[in-house]
C-alpha positions in Angstrom: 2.9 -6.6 -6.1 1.2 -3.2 -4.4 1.1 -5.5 -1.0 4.8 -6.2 -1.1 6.2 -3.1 -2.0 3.5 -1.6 0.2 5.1 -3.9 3.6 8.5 -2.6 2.0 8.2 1.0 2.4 6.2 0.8 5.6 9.6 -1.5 6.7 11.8 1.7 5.5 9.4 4.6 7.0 10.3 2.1 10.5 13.7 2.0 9.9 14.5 6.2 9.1 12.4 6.9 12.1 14.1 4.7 14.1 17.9 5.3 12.0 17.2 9.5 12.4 15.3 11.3 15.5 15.6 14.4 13.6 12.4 16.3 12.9 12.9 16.2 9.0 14.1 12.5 9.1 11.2 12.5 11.1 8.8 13.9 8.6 10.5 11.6 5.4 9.4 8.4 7.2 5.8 9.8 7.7 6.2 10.8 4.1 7.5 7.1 3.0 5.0 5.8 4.9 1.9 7.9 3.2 3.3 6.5 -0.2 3.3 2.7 1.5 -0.6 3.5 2.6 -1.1 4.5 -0.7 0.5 1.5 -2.6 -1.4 -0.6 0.0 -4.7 1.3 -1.0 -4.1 0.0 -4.5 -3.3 -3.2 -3.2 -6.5 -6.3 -3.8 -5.0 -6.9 -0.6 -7.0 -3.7 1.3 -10.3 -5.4 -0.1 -9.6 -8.7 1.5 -8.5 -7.1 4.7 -11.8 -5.1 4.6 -13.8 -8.0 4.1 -12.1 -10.2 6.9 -12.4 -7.3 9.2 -16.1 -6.5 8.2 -17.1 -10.4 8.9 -14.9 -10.5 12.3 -15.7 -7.0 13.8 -17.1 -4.3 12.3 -20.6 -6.2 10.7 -20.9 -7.9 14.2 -20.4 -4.8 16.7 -22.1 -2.6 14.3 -25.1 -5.3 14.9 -25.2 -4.9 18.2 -24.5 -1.9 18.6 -27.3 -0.9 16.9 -29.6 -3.5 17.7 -29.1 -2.3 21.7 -29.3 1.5 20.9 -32.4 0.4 19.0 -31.0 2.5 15.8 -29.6 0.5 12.9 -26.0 1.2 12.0 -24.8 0.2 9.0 -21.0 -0.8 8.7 -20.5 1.7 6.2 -20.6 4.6 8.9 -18.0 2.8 10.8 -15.7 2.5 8.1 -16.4 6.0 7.4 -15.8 7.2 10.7 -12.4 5.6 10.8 -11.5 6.2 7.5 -12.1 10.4 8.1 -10.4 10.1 12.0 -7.4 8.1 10.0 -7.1 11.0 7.7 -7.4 13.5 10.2 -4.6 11.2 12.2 -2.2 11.7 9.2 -3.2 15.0 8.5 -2.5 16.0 12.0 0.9 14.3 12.0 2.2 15.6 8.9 1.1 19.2 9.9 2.6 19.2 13.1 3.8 16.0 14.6 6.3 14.9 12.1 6.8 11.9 13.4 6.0 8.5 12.2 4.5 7.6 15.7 2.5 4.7 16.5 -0.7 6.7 15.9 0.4 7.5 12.5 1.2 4.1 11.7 -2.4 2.5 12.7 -3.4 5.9 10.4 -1.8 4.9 7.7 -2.3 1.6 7.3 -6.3 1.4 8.6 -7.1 4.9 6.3 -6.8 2.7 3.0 -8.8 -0.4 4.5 -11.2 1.9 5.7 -11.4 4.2 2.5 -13.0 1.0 0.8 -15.5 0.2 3.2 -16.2 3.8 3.7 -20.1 5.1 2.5 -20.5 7.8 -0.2 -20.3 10.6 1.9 -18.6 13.8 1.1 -15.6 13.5 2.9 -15.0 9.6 2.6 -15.2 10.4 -1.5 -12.9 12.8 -1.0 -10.4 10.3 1.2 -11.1 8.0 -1.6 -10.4 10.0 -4.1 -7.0 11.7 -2.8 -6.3 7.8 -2.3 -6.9 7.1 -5.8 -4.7 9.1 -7.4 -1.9 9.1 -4.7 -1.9 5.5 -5.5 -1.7 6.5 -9.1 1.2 8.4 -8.3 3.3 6.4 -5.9 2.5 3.1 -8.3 3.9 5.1 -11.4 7.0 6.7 -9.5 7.7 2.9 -8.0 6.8 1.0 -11.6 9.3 3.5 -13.0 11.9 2.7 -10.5 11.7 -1.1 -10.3 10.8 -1.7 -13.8 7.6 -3.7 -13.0 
């Protein structure tokens, strides 16, 4: 269900960006969108897409990566790395962007994905954790208005 209505409101933060150039139409649709990255957080969906991607790319390149440098590096640092430049993304967009831009899009929808895979750092616990209860939030609000 989280998937679904996750795809919907990243469908609906597209159309009002592309529906209204305005700035404050501009900054709704980033807005809708952070509430679809959140559902999408929430979503079993994010774990499966974090375990693809860690088995196709990230385990793989991280491999060699580290295995050329000669200094092992675990996938968790990657997924940290993106899941903190992600949130710096969105931070940065809804500050002063206001736009829901194709940077903000990839931000939004690898931030989630990437909060899961992400090590116990300060700062990915602290994604995770606004994550969490944003997810909360948005599922509650959404429940509430569909009735599920």
């Amino acid at each position: 269900m989280h998937l679904f209505l996750a795809a919907t409101m990243f469908g609906a933060a597209f159309y009002i960006n592309k529906k209204f150039k305005a700035s404050k139409k501009g900054l709704l649709a980033l807005l809708v969108g952070l509430a679809a990255s959140m559902l999408l957080y929430r979503s079993p969906a994010s774990q499966t897409i974090l375990g693809w991607a860690n088995d196709q790319f990230i385990t793989p390149l991280a491999g060699w990566f580290g295995g050329t440098m000669g200094d092992p590096l675990p996938p968790s640092v990657v997924w940290a790395v993106l899941c903190i430049g992600g949130a710096l993304v969105t931070a940065i967009d809804l500050w002063k962007n206001h736009t829901y831009n194709p940077a903000a899009i990839a931000a939004l929808i690898i931030t989630p994905v990437a909060a899961h895979g992400a090590g116990s750092g300060a700062l990915p616990s602290i994604i995770d954790a606004v994550h969490t209860m944003g997810a909360s939030a948005v599922a509650g609000i959404i429940g509430g208005a569909v009735g599920s």
